[in-house]
C-alpha positions as CSV (number, residue, x, y, z in Angstrom):
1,X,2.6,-183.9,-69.3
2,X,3.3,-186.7,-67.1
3,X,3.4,-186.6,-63.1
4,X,4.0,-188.8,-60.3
5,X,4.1,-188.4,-56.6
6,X,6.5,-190.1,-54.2
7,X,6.8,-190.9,-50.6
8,X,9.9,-191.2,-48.7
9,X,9.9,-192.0,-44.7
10,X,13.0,-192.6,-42.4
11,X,13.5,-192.6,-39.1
12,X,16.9,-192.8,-36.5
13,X,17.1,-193.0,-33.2
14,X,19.2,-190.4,-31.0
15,X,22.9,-191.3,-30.0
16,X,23.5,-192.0,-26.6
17,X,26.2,-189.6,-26.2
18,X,27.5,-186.0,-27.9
19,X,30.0,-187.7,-29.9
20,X,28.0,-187.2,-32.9
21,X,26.0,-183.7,-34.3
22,X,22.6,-183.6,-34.9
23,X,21.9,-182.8,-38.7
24,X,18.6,-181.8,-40.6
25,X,18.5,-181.1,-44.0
26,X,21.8,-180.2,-43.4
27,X,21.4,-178.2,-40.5
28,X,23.5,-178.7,-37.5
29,X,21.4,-178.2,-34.3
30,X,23.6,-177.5,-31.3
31,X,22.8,-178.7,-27.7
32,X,21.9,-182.4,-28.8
33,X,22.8,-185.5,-29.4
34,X,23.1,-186.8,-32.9
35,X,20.8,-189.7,-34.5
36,X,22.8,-193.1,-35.5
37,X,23.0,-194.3,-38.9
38,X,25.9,-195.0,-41.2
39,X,26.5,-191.4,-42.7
40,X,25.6,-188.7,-41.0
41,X,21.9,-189.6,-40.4
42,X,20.1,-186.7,-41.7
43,X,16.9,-188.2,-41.7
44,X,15.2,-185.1,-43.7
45,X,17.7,-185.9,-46.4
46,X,17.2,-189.5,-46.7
47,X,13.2,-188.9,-47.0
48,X,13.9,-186.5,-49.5
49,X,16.0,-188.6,-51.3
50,X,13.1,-191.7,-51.8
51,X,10.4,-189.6,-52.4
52,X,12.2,-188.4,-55.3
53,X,13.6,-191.9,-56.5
54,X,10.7,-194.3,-56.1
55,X,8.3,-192.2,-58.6
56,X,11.9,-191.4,-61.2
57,X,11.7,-195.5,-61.5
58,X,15.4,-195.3,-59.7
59,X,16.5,-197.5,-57.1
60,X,16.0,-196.4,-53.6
61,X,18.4,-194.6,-51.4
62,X,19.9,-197.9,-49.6
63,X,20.8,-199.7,-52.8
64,X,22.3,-196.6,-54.0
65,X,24.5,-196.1,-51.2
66,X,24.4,-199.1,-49.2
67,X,25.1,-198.9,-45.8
68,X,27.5,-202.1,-46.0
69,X,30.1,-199.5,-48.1
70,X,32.3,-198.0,-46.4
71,X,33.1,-195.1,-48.6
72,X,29.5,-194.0,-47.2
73,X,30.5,-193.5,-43.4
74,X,29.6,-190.3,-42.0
75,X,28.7,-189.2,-45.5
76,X,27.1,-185.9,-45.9
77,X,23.7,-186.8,-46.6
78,X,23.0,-183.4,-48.7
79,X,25.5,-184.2,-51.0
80,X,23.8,-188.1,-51.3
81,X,20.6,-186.0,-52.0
82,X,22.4,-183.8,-54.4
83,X,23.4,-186.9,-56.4
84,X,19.7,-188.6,-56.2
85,X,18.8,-184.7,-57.9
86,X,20.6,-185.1,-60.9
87,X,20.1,-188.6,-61.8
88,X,16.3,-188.0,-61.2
89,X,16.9,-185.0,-63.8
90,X,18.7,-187.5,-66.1
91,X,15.8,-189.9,-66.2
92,X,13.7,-187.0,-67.5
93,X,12.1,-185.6,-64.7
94,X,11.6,-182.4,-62.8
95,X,10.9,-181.9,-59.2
96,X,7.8,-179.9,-58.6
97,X,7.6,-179.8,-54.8
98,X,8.5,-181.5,-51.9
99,X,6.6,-181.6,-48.7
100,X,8.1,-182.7,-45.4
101,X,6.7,-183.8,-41.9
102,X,9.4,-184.3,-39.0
103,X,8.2,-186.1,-35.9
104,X,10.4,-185.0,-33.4
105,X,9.8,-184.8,-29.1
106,X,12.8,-182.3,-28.9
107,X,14.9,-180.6,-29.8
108,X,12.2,-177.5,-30.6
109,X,12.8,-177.6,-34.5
110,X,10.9,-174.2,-35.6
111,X,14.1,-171.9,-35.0
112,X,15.8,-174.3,-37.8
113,X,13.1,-174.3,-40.3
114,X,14.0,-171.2,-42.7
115,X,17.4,-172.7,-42.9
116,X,16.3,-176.4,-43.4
117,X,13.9,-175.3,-46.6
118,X,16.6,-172.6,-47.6
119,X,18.9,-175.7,-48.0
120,X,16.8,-177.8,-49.5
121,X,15.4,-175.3,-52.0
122,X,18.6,-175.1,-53.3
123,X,18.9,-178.6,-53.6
124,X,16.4,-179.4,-55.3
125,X,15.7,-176.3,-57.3
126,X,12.0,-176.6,-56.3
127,X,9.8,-175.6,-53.6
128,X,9.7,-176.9,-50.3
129,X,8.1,-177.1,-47.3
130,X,9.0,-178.3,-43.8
131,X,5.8,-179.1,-41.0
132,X,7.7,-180.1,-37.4
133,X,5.6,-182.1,-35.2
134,X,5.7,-183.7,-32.0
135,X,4.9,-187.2,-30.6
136,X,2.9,-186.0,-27.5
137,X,4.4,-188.5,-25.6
138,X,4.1,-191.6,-27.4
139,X,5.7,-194.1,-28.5
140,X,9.4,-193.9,-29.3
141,X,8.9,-190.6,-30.8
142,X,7.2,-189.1,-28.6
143,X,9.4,-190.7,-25.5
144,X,12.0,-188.8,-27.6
145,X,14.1,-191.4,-29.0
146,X,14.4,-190.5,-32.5
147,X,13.2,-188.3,-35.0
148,X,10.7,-189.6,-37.8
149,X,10.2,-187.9,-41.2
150,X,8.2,-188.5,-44.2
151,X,8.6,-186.6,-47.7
152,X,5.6,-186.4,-50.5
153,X,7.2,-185.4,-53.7
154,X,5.7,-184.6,-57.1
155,X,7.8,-184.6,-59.7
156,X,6.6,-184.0,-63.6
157,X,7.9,-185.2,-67.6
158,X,7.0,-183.8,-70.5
159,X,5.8,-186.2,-72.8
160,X,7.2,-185.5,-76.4
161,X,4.5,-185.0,-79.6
């Protein structure tokens, strides 16, 4: 058996205004502002996404769905993710698990948690795990400007006979 372990980071910065929701592994979190970005931000997603692509030998999440195309405004990031999910399949692999780490000042991010591995358990169709974390005050993060997140995936082949 073959294995390989990926790392996927992102990070967006909050909105200035409500105009836009806040979404986490596609979980909307009322009472803040939403992080900028061409689709709909989801930061967990995007992580996701890489960490899953750079060890499947597949382009990363940018060249597959470039911010310069349009057709990828406000694009549900879970279903970008769902797509990254079967082509990694299709190259052979299998997801094992996925660990992810959110840096976030605010908003509190524990209430959200069972929902944000519930959806992406069902994504991927492999464990999951989801560690919030704060800035402590600095540096953009912690000044609560944006949200960071990084992903560590392992994902496995079976080599034939």
């Amino acid at each position: 058996m073959s294995q390989r372990i990926g790392n996927g980071y992102d990070v967006h910065p909050f909105a200035d205004d409500d105009a836009r929701p806040l979404v986490l592994a596609g979980v909307v979190i009322p009472g803040h502002p939403g992080l900028v970005g061409h689709s709909d931000a989801d930061a967990i997603a995007h992580a996701v996404a890489d960490a899953l692509l750079g060890p499947a030998g597949l382009p990363d999440l940018g060249a597959r769905f470039p911010a310069s195309d349009p057709q990828y405004r406000d694009a549900n990031s879970m279903q970008l993710l769902a797509d990254v999910v079967v082509s990694v399949r299709e190259s052979g692999w299998s997801i094992v698990n996925v660990d992810v780490v959110v840096n976030a000042e605010r908003p509190a991010l524990a209430p959200h948690l069972p929902a944000m591995v519930e959806n992406l358990t069902a994504a991927l169709g492999a464990h999951v795990s989801v560690t919030p974390k704060r800035g402590e005050g600095i540096g953009a993060i912690g000044r609560g400007e944006g949200i960071a997140v990084w992903a560590v995936a392992l994902i496995s082949q079976s080599l034939a006979d």
